[in-house]
C-alpha positions as a LaTeX table, in Angstrom:
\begin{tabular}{lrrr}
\hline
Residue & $x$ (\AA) & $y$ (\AA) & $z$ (\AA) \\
\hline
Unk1 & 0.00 & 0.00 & 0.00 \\
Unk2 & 1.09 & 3.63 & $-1.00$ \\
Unk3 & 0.42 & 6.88 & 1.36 \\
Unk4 & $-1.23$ & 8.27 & $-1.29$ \\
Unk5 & $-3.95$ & 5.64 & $-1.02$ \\
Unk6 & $-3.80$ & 7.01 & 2.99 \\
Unk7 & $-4.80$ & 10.00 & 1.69 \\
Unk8 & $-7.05$ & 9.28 & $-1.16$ \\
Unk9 & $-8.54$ & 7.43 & 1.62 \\
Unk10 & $-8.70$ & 9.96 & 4.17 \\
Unk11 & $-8.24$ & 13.26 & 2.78 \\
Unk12 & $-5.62$ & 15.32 & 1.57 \\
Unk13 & $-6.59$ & 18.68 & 4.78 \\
Unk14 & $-4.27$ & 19.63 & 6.32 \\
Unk15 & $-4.29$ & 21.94 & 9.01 \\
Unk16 & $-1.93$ & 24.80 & 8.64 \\
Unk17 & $-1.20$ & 27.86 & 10.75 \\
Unk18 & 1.93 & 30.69 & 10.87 \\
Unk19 & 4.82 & 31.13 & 12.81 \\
Unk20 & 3.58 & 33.70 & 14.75 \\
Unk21 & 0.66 & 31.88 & 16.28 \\
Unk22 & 0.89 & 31.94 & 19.84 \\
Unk23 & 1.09 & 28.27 & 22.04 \\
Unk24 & $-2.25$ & 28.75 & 23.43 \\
Unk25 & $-3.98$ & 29.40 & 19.96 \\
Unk26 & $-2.03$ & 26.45 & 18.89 \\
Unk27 & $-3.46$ & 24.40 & 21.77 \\
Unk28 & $-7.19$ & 25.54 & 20.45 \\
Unk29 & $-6.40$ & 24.75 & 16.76 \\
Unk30 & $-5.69$ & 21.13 & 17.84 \\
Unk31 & $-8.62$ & 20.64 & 20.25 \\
Unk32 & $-10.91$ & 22.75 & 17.99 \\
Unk33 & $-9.86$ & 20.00 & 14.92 \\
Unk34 & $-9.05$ & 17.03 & 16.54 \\
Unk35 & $-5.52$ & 16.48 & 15.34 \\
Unk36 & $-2.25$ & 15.65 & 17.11 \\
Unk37 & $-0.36$ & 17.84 & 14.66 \\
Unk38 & $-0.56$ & 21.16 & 12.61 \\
Unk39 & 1.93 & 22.38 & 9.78 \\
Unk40 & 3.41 & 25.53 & 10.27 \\
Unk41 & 3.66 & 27.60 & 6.37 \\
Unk42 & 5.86 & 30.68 & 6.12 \\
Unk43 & 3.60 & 32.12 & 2.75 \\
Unk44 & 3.17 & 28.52 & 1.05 \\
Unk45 & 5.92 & 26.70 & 1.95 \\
Unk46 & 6.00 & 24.34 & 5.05 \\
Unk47 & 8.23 & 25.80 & 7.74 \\
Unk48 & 7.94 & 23.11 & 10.57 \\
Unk49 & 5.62 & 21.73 & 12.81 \\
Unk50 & 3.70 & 21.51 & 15.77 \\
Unk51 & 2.50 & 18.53 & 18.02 \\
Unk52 & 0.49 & 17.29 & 20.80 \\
Unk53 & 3.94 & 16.23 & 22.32 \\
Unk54 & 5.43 & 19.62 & 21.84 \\
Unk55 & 2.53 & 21.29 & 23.46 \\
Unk56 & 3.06 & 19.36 & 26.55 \\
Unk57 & 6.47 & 19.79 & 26.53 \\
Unk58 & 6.45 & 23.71 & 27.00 \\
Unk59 & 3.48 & 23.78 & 29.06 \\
Unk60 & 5.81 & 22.04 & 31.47 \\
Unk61 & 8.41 & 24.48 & 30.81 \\
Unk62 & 8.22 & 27.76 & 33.15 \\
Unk63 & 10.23 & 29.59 & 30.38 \\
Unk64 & 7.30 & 29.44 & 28.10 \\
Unk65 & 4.54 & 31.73 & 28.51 \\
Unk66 & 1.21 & 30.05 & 26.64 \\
Unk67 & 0.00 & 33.30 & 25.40 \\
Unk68 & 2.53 & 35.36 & 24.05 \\
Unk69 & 5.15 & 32.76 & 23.08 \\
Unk70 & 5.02 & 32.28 & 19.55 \\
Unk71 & 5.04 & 29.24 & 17.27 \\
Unk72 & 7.83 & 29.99 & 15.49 \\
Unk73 & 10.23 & 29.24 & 18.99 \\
Unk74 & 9.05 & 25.92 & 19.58 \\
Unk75 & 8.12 & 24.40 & 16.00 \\
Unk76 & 10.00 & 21.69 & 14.83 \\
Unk77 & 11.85 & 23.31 & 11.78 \\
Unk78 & 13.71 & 20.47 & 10.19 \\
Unk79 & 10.67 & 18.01 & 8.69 \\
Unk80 & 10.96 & 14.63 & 8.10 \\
Unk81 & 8.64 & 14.07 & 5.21 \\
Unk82 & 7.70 & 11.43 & 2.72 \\
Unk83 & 6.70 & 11.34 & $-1.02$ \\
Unk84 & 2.93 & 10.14 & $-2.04$ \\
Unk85 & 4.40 & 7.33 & $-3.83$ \\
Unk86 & 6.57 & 5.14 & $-0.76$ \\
Unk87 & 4.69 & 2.80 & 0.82 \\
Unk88 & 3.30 & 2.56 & 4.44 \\
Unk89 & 6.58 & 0.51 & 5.67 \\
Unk90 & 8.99 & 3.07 & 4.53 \\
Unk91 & 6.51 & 5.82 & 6.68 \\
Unk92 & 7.11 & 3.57 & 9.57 \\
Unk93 & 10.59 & 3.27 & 9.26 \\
Unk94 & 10.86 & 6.72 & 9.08 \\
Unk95 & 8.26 & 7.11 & 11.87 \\
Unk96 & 10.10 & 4.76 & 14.04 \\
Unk97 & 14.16 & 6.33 & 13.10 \\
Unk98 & 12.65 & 9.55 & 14.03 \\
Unk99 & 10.39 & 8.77 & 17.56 \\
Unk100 & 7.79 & 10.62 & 15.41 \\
Unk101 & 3.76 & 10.49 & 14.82 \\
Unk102 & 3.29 & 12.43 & 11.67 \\
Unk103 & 4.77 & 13.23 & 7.95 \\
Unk104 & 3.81 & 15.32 & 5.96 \\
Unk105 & 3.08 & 14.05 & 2.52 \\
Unk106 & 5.30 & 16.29 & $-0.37$ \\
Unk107 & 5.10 & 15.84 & $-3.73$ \\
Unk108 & 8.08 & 17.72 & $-5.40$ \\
Unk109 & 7.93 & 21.26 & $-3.16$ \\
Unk110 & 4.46 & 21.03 & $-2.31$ \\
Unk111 & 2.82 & 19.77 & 0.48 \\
Unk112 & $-0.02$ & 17.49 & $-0.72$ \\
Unk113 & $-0.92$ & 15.75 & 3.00 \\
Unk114 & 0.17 & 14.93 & 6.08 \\
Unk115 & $-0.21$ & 11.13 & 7.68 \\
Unk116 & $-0.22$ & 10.22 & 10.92 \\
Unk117 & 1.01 & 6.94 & 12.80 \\
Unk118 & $-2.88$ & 6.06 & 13.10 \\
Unk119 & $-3.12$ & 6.47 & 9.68 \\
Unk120 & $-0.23$ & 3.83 & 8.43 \\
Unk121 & $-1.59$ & 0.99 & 10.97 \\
Unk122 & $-5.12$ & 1.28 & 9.87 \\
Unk123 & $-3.84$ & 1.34 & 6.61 \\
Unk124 & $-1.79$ & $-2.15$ & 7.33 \\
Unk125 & $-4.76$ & $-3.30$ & 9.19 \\
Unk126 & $-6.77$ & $-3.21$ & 6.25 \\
Unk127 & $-4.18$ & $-4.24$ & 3.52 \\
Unk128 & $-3.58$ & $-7.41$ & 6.24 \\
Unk129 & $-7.03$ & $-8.13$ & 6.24 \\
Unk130 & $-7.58$ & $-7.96$ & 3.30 \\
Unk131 & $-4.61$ & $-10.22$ & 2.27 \\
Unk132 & $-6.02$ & $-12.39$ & 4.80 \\
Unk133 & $-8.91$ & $-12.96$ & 3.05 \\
Unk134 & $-7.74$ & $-13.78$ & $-0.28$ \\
Unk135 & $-6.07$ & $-16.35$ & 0.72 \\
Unk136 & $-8.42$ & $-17.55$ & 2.87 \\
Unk137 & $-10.70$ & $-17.81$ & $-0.35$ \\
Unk138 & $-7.80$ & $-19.28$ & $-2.56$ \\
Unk139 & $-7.24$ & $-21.65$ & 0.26 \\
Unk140 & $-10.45$ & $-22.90$ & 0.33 \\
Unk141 & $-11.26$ & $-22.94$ & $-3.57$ \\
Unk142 & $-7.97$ & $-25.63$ & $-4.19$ \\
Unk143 & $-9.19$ & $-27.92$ & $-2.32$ \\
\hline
\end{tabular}
């Protein structure tokens, strides 16, 4: 399986937001949407990213101050990414190299996705499943 059957699956959105968003309206963007992760563009071109993990990192940090810290002190500038056409192994060997939950998905310079750990093992549960079943059926239709 290929991420971009992830995100022909799922959904190419992907939540963006600048550098100059404070930690607290960061906090909201994730609760608000649900996500563990939002890309951080400088115009249209991904400058880092944001977690769920960083976000409880500085909280914890006194040096941080929630509201008026901004984005662009915290974000995780150099991206790991992966290309629309490697499969869901090579995005958790990447995954796993990097103690990371989410790529996002670039095609040439352009961001086309983003997938998240969640999103390769449902992918491999389904693929396995399916698998499963075919030979399940060609199993049973030899004898």
């Amino acid at each position: 399986m290929r991420i971009h059957q992830i995100l022909d699956s799922k959904g190419a959105n992907v939540v963006t937001t600048t550098p100059d968003t404070s930690l607290s309206e960061a906090a909201r963007i994730l609760v608000e949407h649900n996500i563990g992760a939002i890309m951080i563009l400088d115009g249209d071109e991904p400058a880092g990213i944001f977690t769920e993990r960083d976000l409880l990192r500085f909280v914890t940090t006194k040096d941080y101050n929630l509201e008026t810290t901004p984005l662009s002190q915290v974000m995780t500038r150099n991206l790991v990414t992966i290309t629309p056409t490697e499969g869901v192994i090579d995005a958790l060997d990447l995954m796993k190299e990097h103690a990371i939950r989410h790529l996002p998905v670039m095609k040439d310079d352009t961001m086309v996705g983003i997938v998240s750990s969640r999103d390769v093992m449902n992918a491999l549960h389904r693929s396995t499943a399916e698998e499963n079943q075919h030979l399940k059926t060609y199993i049973f239709a030899v004898r």
